[in-house]
Backbone bond lengths (Angstrom), bond angles and torsions (degrees), N, CA, C in turn:
res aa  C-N    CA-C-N  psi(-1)  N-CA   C-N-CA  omega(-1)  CA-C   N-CA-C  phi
1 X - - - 1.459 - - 1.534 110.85 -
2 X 1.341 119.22 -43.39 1.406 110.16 173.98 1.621 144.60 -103.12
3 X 1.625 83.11 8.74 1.802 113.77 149.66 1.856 109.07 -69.88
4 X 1.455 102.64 -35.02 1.828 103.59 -170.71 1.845 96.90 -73.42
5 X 1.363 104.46 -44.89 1.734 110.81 -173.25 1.455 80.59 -66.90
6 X 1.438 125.75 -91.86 1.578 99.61 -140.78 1.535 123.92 -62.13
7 X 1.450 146.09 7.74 1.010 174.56 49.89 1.463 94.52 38.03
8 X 1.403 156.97 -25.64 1.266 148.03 -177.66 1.480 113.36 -126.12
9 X 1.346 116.55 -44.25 1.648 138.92 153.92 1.332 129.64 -62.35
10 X 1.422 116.97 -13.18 1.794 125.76 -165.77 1.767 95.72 6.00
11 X 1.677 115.87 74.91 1.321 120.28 -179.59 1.807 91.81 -89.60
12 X 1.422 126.85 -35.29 1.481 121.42 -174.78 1.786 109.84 97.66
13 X 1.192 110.50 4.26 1.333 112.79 -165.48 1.557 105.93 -64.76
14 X 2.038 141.39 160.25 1.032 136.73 132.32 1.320 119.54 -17.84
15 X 0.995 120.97 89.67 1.923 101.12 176.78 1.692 95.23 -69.05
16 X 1.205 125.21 -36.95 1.647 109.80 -154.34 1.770 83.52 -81.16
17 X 1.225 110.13 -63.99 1.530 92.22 -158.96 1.943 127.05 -50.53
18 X 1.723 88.22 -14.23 1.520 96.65 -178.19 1.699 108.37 -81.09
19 X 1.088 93.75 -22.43 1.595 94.54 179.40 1.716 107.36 -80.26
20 X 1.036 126.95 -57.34 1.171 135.25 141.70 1.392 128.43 -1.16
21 X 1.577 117.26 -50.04 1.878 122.59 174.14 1.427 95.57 -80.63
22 X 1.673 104.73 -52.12 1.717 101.87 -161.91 1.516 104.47 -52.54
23 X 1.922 115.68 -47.68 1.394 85.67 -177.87 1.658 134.52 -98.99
24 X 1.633 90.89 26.46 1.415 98.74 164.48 1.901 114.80 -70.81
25 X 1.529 100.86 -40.07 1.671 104.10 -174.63 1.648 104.86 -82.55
26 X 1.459 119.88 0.17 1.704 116.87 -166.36 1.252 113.64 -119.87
27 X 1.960 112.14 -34.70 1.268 103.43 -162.48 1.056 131.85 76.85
28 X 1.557 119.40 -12.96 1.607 128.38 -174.08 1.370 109.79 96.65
29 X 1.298 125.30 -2.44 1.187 128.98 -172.19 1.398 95.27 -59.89
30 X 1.786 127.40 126.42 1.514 118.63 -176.96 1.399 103.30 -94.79
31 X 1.106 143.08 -9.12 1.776 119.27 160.65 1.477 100.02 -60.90
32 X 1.007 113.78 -50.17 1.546 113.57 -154.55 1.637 102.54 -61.84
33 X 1.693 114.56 -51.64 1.435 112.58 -178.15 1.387 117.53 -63.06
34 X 1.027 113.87 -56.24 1.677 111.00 175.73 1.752 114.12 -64.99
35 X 1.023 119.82 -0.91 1.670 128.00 174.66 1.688 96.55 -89.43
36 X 1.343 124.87 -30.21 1.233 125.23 -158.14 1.571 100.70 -94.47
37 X 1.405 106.71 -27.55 1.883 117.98 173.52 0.987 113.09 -65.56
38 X 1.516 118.66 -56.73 1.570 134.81 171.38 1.571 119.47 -39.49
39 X 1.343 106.39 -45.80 1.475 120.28 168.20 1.526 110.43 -71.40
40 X 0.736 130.14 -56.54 1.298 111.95 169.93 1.621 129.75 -71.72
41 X 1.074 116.72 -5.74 1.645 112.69 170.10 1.111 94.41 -107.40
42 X 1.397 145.18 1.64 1.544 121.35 163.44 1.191 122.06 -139.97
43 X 1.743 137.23 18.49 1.011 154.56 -173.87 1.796 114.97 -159.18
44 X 0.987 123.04 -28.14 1.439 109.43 160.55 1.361 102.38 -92.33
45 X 0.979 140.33 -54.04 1.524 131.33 -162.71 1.687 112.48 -49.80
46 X 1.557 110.20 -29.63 1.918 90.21 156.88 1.412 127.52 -85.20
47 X 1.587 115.46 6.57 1.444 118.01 167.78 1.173 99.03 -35.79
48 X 1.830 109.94 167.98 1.722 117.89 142.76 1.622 112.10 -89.97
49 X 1.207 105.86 149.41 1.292 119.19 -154.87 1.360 136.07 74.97
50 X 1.605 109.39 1.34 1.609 107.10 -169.91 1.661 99.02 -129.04
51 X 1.478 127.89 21.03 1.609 114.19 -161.46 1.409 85.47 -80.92
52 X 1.415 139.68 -48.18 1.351 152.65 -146.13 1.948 87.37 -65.38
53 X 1.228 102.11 122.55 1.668 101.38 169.22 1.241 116.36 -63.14
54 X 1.525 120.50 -26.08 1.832 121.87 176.89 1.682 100.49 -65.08
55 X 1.501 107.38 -38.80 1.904 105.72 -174.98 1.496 102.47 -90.68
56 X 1.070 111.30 -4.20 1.602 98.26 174.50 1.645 117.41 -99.94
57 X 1.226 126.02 -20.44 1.750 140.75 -173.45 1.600 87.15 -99.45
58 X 0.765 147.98 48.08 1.519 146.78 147.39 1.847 137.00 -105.98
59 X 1.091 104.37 176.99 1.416 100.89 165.74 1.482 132.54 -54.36
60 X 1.449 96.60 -31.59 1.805 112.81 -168.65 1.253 97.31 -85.50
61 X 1.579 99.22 -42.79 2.272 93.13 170.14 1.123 110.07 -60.41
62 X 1.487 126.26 -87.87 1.424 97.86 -167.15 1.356 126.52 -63.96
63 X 1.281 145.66 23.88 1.373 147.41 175.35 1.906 93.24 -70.53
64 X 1.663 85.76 -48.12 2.058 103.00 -169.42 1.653 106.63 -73.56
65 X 1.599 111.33 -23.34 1.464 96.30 166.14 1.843 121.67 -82.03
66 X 1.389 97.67 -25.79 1.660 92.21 165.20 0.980 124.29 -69.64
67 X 1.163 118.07 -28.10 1.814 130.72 171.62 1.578 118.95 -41.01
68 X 1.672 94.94 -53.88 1.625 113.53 -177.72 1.805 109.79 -72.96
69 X 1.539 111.86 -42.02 1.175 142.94 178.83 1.577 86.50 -37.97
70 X 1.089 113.90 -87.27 1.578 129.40 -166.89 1.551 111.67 -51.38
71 X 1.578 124.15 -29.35 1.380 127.83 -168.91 1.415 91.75 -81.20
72 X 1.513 123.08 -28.47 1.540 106.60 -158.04 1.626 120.90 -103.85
73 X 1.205 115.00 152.00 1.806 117.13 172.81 1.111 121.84 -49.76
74 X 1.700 150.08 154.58 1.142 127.40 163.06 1.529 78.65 -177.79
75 X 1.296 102.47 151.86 1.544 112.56 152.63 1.426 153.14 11.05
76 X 1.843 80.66 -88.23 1.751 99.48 156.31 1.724 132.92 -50.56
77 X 1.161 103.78 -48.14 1.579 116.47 -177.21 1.557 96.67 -60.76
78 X 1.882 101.18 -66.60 1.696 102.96 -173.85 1.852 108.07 -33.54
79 X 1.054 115.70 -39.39 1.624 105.17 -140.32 1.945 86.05 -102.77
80 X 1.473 137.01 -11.18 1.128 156.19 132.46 1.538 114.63 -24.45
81 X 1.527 109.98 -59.86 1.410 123.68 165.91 1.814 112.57 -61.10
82 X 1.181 97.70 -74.82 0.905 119.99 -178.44 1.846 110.10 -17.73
83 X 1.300 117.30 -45.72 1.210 134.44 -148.11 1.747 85.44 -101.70
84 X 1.271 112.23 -52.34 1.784 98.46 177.90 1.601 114.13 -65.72
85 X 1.443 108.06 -17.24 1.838 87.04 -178.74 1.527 96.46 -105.98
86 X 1.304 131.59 17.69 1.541 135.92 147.40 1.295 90.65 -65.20
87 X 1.506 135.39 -83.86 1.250 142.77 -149.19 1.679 119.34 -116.90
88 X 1.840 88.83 91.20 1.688 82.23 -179.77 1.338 141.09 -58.87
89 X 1.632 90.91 -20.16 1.833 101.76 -175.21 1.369 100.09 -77.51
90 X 1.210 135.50 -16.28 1.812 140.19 179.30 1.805 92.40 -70.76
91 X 1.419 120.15 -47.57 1.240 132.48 -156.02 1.973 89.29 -77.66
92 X 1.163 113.48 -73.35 1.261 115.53 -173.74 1.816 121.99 -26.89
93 X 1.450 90.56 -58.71 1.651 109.21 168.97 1.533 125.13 -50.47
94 X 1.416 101.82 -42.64 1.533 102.41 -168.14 1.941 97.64 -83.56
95 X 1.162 123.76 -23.46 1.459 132.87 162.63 1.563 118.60 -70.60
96 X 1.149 127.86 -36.80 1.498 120.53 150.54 1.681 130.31 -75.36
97 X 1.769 96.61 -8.21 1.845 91.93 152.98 1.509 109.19 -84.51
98 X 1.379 117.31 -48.84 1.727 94.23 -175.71 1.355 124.64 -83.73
99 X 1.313 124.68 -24.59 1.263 118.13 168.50 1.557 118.75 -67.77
100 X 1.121 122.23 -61.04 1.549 150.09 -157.04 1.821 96.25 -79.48
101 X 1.304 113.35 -29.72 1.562 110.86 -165.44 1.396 113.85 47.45
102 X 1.846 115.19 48.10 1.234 110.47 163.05 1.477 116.53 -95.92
103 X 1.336 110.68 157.24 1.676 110.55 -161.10 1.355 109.20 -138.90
104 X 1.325 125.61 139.74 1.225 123.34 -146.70 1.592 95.89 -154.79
105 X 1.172 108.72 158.55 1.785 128.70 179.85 1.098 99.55 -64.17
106 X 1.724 117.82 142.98 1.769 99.65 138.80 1.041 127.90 -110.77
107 X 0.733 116.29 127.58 1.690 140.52 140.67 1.286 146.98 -88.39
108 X 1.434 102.85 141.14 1.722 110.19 -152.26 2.027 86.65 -71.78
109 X 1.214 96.57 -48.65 1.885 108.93 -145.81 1.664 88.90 -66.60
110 X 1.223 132.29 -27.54 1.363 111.36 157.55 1.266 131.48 -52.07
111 X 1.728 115.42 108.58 1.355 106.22 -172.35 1.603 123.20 -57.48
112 X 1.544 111.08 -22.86 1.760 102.45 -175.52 1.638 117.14 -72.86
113 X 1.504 95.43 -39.07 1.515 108.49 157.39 1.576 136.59 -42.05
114 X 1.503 95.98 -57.58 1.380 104.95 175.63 1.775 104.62 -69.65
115 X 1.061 128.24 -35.23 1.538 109.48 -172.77 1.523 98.37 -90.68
116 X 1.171 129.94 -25.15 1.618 114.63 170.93 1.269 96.13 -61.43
117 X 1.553 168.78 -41.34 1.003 166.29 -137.00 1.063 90.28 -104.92
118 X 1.470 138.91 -70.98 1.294 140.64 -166.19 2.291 106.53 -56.03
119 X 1.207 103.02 -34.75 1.390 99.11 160.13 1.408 142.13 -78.95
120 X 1.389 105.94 -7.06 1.454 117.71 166.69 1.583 100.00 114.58
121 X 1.412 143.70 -11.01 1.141 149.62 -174.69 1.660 112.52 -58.91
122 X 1.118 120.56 -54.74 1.669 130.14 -154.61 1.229 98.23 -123.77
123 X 1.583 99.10 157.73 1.388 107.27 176.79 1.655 102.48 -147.76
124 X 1.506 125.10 169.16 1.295 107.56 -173.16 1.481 83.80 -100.54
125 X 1.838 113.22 167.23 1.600 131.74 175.44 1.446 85.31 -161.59
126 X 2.068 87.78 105.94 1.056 89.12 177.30 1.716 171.24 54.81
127 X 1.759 77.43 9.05 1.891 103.41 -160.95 1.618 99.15 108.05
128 X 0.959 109.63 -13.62 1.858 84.60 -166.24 1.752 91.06 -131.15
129 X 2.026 87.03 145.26 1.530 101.31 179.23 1.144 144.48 -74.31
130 X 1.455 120.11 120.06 1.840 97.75 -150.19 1.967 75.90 -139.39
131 X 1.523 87.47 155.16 1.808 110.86 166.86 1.223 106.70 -58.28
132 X 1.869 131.49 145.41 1.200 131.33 -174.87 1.594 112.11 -56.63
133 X 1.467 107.85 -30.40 1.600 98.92 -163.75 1.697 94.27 -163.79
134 X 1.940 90.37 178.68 1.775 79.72 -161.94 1.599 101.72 -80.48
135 X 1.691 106.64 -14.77 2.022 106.01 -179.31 0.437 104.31 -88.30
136 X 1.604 144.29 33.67 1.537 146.11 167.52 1.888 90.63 -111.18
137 X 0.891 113.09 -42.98 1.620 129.92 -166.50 1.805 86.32 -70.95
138 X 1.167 110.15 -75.32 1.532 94.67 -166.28 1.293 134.24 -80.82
139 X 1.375 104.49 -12.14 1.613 108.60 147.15 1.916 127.60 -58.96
140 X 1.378 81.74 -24.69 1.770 91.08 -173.34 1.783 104.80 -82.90
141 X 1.488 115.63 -31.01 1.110 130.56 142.06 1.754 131.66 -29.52
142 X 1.167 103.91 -65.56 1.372 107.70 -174.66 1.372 117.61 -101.49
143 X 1.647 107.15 -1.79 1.462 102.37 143.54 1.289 139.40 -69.50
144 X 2.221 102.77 -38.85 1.346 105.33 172.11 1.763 135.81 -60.00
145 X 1.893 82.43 -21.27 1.528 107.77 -174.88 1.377 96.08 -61.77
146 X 1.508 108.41 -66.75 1.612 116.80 -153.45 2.017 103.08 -53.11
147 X 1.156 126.18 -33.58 1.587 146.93 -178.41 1.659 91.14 -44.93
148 X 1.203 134.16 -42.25 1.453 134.58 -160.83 1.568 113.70 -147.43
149 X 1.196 100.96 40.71 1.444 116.79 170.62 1.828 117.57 -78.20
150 X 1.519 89.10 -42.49 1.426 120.00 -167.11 1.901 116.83 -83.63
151 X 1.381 96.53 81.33 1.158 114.24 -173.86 1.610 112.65 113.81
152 X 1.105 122.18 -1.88 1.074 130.23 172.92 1.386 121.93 -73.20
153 X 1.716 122.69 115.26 1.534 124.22 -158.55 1.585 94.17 -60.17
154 X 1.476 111.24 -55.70 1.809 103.80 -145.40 1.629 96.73 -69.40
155 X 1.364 114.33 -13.59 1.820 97.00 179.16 1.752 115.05 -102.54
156 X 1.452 101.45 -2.49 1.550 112.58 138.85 1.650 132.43 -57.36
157 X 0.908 99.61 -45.59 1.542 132.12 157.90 1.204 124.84 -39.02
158 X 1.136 108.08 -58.36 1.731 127.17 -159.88 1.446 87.20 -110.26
159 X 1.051 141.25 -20.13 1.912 139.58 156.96 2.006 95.73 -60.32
160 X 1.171 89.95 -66.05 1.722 78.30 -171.53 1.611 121.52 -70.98
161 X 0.922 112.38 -26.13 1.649 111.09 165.26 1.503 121.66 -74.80
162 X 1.542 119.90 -12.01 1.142 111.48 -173.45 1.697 126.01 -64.36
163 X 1.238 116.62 -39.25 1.719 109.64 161.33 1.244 140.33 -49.25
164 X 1.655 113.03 2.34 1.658 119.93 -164.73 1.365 93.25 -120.88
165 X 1.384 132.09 -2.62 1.361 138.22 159.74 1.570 121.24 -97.55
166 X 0.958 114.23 13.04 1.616 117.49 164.73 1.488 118.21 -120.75
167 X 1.188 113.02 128.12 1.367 124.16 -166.78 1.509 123.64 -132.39
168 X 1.217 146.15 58.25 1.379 146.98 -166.81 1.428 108.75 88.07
169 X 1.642 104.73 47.57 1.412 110.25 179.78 1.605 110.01 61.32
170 X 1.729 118.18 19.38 1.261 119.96 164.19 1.735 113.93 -119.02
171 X 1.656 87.11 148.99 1.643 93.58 175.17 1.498 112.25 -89.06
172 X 1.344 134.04 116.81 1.400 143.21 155.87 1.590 116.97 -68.69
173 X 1.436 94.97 82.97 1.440 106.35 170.64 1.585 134.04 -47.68
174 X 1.500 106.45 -44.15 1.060 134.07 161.35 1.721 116.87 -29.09
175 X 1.624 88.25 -55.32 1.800 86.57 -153.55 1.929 87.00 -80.50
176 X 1.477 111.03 -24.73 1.213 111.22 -172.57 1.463 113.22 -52.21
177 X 1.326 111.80 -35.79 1.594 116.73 -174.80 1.805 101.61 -79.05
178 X 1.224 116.28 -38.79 1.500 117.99 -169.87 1.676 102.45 -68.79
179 X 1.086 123.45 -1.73 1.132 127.54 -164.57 2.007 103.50 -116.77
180 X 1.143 99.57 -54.15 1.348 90.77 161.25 1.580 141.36 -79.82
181 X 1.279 104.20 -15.38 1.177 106.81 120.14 1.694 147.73 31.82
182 X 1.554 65.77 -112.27 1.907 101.33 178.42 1.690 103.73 -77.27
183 X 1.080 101.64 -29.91 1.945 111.42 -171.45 1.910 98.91 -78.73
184 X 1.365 106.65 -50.25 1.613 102.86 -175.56 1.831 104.38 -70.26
185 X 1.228 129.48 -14.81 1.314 98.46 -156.61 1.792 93.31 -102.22
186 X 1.530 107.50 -4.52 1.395 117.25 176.58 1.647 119.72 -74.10
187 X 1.394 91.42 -56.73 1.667 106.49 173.96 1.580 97.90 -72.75
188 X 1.238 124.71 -70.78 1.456 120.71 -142.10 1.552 117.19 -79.28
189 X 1.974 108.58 -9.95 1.250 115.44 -143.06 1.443 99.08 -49.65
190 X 1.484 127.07 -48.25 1.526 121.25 -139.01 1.353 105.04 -96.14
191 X 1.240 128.87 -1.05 1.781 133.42 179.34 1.114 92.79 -67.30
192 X 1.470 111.29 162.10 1.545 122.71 -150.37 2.068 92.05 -103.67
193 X 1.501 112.82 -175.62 1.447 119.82 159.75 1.477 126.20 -26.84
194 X 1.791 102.92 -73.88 1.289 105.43 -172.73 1.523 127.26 -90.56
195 X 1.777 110.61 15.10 1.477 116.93 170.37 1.917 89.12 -73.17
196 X 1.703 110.42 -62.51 1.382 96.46 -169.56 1.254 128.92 -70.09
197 X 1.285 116.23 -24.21 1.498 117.68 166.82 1.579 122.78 -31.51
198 X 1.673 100.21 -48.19 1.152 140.44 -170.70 1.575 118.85 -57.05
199 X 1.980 103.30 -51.69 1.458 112.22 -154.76 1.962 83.39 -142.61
200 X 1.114 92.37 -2.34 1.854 78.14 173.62 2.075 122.25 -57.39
201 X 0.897 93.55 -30.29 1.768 86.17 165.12 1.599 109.35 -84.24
202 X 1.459 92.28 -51.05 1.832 77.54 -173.27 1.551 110.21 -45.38
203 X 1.207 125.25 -25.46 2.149 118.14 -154.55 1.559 85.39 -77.16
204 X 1.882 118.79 -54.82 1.334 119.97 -176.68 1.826 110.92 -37.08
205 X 1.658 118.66 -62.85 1.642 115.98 -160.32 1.717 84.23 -74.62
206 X 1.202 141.57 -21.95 1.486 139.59 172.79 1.520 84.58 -51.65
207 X 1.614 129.36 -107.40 1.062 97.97 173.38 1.838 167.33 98.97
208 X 1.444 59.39 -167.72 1.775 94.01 160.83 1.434 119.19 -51.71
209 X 1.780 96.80 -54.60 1.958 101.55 -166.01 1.044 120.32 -59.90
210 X 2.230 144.11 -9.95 0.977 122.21 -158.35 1.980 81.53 -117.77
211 X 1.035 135.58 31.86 1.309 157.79 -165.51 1.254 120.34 -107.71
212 X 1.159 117.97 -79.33 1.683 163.14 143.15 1.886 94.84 -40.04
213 X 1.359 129.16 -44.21 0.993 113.22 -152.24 1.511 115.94 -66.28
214 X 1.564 119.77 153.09 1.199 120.87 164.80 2.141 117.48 84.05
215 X 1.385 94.13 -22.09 1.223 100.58 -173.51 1.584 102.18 -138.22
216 X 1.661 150.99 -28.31 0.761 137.08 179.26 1.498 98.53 -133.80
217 X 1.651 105.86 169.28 1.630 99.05 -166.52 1.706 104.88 -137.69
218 X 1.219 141.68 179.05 1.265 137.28 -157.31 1.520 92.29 -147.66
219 X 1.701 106.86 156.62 1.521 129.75 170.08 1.251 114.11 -130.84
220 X 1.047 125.39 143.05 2.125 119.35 174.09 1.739 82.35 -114.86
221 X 0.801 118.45 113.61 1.989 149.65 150.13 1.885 98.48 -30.28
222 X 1.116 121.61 46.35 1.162 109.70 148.64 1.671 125.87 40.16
223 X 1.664 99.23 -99.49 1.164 128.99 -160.95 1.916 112.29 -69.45
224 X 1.372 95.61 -16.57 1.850 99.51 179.50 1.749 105.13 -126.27
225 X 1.332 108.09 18.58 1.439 103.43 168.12 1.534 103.60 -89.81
226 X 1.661 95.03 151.78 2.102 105.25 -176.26 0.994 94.87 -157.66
227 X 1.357 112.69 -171.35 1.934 129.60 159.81 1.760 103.15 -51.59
228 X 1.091 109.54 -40.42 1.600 101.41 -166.58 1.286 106.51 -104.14
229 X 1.249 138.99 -19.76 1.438 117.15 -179.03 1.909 111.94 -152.37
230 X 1.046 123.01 162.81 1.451 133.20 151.03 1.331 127.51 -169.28
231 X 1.214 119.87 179.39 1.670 139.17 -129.05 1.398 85.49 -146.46
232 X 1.547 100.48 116.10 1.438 122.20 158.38 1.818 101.17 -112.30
233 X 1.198 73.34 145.06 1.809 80.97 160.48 1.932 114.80 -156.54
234 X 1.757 81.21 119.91 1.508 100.23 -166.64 1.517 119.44 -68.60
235 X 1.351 162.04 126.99 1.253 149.30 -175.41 1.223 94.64 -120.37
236 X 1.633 126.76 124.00 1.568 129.14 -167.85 1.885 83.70 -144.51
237 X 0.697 113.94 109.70 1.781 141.28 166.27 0.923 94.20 49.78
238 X 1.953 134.25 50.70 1.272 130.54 158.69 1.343 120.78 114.06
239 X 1.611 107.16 -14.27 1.402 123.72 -168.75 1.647 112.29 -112.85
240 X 1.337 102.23 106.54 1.914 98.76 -168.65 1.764 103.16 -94.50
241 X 1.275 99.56 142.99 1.420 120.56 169.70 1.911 114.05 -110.95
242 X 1.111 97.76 143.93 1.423 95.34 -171.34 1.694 99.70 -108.26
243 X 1.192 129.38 107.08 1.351 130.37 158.44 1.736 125.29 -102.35
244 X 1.478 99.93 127.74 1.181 98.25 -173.22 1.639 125.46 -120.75
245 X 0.947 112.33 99.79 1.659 132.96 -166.59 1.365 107.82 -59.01
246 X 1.384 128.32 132.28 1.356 124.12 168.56 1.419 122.76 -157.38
247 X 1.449 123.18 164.88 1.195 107.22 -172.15 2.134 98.57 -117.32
248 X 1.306 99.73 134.39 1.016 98.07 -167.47 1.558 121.50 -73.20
249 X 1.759 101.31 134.19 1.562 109.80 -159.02 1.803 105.31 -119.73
250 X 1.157 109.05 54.93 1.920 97.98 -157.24 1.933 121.11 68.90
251 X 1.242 108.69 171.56 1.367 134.59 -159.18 2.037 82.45 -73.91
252 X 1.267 103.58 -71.00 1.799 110.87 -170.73 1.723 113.67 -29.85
253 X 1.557 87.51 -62.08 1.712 95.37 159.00 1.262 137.95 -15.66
254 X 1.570 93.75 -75.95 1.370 127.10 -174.65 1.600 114.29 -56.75
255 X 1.623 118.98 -42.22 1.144 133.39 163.08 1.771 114.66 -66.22
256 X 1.063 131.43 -26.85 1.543 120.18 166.48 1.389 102.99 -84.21
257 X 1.982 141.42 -22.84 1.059 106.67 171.01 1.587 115.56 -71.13
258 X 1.266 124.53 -37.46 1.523 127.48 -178.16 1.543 106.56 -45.06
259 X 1.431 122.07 -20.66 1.236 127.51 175.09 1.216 117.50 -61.79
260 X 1.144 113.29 -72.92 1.911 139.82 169.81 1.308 97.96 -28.98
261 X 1.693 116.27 -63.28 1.398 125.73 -166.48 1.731 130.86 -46.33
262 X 1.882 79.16 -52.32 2.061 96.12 167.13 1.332 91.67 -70.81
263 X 0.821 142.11 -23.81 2.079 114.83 -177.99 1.082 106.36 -85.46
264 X 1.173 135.32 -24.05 1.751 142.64 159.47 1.704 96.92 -35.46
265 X 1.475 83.46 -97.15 1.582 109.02 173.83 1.938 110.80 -17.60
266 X 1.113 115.98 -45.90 1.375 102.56 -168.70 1.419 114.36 -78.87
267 X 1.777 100.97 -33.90 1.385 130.45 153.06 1.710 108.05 -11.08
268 X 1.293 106.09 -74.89 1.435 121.22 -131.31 2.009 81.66 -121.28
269 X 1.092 105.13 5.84 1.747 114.95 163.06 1.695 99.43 50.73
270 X 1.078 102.06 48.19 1.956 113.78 174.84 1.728 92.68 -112.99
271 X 1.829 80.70 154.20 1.563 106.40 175.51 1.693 100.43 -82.54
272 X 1.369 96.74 -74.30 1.824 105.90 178.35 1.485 117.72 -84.73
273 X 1.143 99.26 144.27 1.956 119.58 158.53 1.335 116.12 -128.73
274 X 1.187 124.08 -179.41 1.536 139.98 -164.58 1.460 113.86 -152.36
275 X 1.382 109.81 142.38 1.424 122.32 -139.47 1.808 89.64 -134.99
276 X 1.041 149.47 128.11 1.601 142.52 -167.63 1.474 100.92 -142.76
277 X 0.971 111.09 85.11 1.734 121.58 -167.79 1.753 97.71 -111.07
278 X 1.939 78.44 112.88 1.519 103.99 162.52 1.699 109.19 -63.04
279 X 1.353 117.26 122.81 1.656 94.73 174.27 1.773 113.50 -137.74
280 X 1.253 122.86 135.38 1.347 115.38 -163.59 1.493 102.33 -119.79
281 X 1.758 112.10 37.25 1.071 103.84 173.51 1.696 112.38 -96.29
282 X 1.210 118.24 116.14 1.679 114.22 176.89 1.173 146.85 -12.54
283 X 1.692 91.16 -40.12 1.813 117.91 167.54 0.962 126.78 -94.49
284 X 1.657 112.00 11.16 1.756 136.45 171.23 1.791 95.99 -21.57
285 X 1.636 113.80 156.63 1.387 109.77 133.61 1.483 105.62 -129.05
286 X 1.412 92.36 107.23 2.055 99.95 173.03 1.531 102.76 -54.14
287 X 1.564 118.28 121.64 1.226 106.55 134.81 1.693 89.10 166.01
288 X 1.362 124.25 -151.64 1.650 124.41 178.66 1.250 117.79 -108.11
289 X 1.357 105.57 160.65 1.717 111.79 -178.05 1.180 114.26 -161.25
290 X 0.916 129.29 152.11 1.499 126.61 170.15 1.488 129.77 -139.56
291 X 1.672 101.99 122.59 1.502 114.23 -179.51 1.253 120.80 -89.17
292 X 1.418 133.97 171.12 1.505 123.34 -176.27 1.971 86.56 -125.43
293 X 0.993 129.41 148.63 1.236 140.44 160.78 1.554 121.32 -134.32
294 X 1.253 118.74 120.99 1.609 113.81 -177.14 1.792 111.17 52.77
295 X 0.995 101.57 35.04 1.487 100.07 170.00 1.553 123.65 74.46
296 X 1.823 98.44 8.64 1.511 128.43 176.13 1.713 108.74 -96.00
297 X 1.538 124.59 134.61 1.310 99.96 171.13 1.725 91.89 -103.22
298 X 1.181 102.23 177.58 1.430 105.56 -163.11 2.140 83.46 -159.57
299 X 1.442 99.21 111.49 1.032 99.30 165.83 1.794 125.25 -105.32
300 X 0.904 116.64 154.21 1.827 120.47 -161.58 1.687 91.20 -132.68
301 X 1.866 100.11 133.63 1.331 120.04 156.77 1.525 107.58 -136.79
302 X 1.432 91.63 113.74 1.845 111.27 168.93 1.213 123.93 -87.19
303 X 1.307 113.47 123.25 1.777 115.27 -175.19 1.570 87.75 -128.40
C-alpha cells in the first residue's frame, strides 16, 4: 500500500522505517493500518508542522495520527467495548494484564482466552498472553482510566496541577514526579502493601492523564511489563520521556531495572529517565534523587 502512495505522491518518505512504527502501534491489524494512512493523507497533513510530506510520513506523524485514532468513535472500539461489558470476566482479565502486570499462558482450550482471541483482543507471544496490539493496549487503558476519573482525588489532582508542568510547550517530568509525590504519600500514605501493589500504576496514569491530556499521549512497553515493574513512555509534542514504574524488590532488583532503563534511554537517544519506585520497605526515604549511571542520569521518586 505504501509503495502504490509513494509511487503516486513521490512524498520521499522511509517506506521501511514507516512501515516499521505503523506496525509497531498495529501489529498488522488492517483497520487500524489503513485508518492510520487515511489520517494522515487527509487530516494530519493540515496540522502545523506536518503539511511538508518529509514532516508528515514520519514518526511524529503517525505518533499524531494515533493520537486522533484513539480520541475518536468508530466501529471497532464501539463493538471492542461492547464485547467487555457483554463479558465481565473478559473485562476483568484484560485489566489485571495492564494494570496488575499479571501474565498468563496461552491457551486455545481456555474458553475466556479462546473467545478474547476469537474477538480480536489477544494474541499468543511465544506461549504467553498478550493484547493484539499496542492501540488496543492504550485504548483499553484510557478506557479503564476514563471509568474512575469521576470523583477520583489523584485525577482531581493532576487536573489542578496540570498548568505548572508546561513550560515552552515542554513537559517537566521532573517536577511532575516531585509533585506526585507529595500528593501520593498524603492520599495514599496509610493503605496497606497489596492495595498499592494492586492500583499503584493505575493512581500514577490517574495522574498523569488529565496532564498529558489532549496534547501529549502515553504507551505501557508491552514486552517489560510484570508484577514488579513497567515502562511508560510519554510522547508530549514529539518529545518522549521514558518513565519507569516499579515496585520495590531489593537493591539486585533495582540494579537490573536501571539496566532495561539505559537501553530505553539510548533507544529513544535521551540523557535522563525516571524511575517511580513503589517501596514498602519501612526504612523507605520518600522523596527524589538523582543518580548518574554510564553517563545516563536516571532520576528516582520513592513513595
Amino acid at each position: 500500500m505504501l509503495k502504490e502512495y509513494e509511487a503516486d505522491h513521490h512524498t520521499g518518505m522511509d517506506m521501511e522505517a514507516v512501515s516499521r512504527e505503523i506496525y509497531d502501534y498495529t501489529g498488522g491489524y488492517p483497520y487500524l493500518v489503513s485508518r492510520i494512512c487515511q489520517l494522515l493523507d487527509t487530516k494530519i497533513c493540515n496540522m502545523k508542522g506536518f503539511e511538508e510530506p518529509s514532516k508528515l510520513w514520519t514518526e511524529e506523524g503517525i505518533a499524531q495520527a494515533v493520537k486522533v485514532l484513539l480520541n475518536e468513535s468508530n466501529t471497532l472500539f464501539d463493538d471492542l467495548r461492547k464485547k467487555m461489558e457483554d463479558y465481565p470476566d473478559l473485562r476483568k482479565l484484560l485489566s489485571e494484564m495492564l494494570f496488575q502486570g499479571s501474565t498468563f499462558p496461552y491457551n486455545r482450550y481456555s474458553v475466556l482466552i479462546d473467545m478474547g482471541t476469537m474477538f480480536g483482543f489477544f494474541k499468543d507471544n511465544n506461549g504467553t498472553l498478550m493484547v493484539a496490539n499496542r492501540i488496543f493496549e492504550t485504548w483499553m487503558y484510557n478506557l479503564f482510566l476514563s471509568d474512575e476519573m469521576v470523583g477520583n482525588v489523584v485525577y482531581q489532582v493532576g487536573l489542578q496541577d496540570k498548568n505548572i508542568f508546561i513550560k515552552d510547550d515542554r513537559l517537566n517530568m521532573l517536577a511532575v514526579l516531585e509533585k506526585f509525590v507529595k500528593h501520593f504519600s498524603e492520599i495514599y500514605g496509610e493503605n496497606d502493601t497489596k492495595f498499592i501493589e494492586e492500583n499503584g500504576r493505575k493512581i500514577f496514569l490517574l495522574y498523569l492523564k488529565p496532564i498529558i491530556n489532549g496534547v501529549g499521549n502515553y504507551y505501557v512497553e508491552a514486552r517489560t511489563r510484570d508484577k514488579k515493574r513497567t515502562d511508560i513512555i510519554v510522547d508530549y509534542r514529539g518529545e518522549q520521556q521514558v518513565i519507569e514504574l516499579k515496585i520495590w524488590h531489593g537493591d539486585e532488583y533495582n540494579k537490573r531495572g536501571e539496566k532495561q532503563l539505559l537501553e530505553y534511554l539510548d533507544y529513544y537517544k535521551k540523557d535522563t529517565g525516571y524511575l517511580l519506585s513503589f517501596n514498602f520497605n519501612k526504612k523507605k526515604q520518600v522523596g527524589i534523587k538523582s543518580i548518574t549511571v554510564q553517563g545516563k542520569k536516571i532520576v528516582e521518586a520513592v513513595v
